[in-house]
N, C-alpha and C positions, 0 to 999 in steps of 0.2 A: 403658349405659356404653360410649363409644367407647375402642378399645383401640387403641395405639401402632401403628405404622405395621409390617409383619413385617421388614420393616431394620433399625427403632428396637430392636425386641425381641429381636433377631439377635444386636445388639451387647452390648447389657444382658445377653444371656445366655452370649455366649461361644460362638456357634454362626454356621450360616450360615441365611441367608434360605430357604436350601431348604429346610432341615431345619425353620424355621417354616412354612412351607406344607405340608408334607406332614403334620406335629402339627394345623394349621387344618383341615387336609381330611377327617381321620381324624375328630378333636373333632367337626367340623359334620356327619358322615357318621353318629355315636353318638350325636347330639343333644344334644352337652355345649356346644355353641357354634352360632347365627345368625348370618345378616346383617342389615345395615341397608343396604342398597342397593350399593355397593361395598366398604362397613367391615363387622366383624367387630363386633359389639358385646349381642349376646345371649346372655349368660353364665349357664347353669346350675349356679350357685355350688354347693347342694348334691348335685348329680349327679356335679360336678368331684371334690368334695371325696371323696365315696363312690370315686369311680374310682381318686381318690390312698390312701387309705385299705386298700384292698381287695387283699391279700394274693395275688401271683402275678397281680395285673394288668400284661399289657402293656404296654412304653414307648411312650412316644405318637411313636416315631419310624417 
């Protein structure tokens, strides 16, 4: 899955492009997220899920 552009996402979320890059960098660093070449698009949906789940996990900020 190719995922929205981190400006696209920015917006959608009510944040800034930065604060998507540094949540990308963190994700990709935990192995909750890949690339495909310049895109973001290899999503460990059930890793994601466990991380959001998991009581006194850190924000992905």
């Amino acid at each position: 899955m190719r995922l929205p552009t981190q400006t696209t996402l920015a917006e959608l979320l009510g944040t800034t492009r930065e604060s998507i890059t540094r949540a990308f960098a963190r994700l990709e660093r935990d192995g909750d997220l890949g690339r495909c070449g310049r895109h973001y698009c290899n999503l460990d949906v059930p890793r994601l899920v466990r991380h959001i789940k998991t009581p006194g996990s850190p924000p992905l900020q």
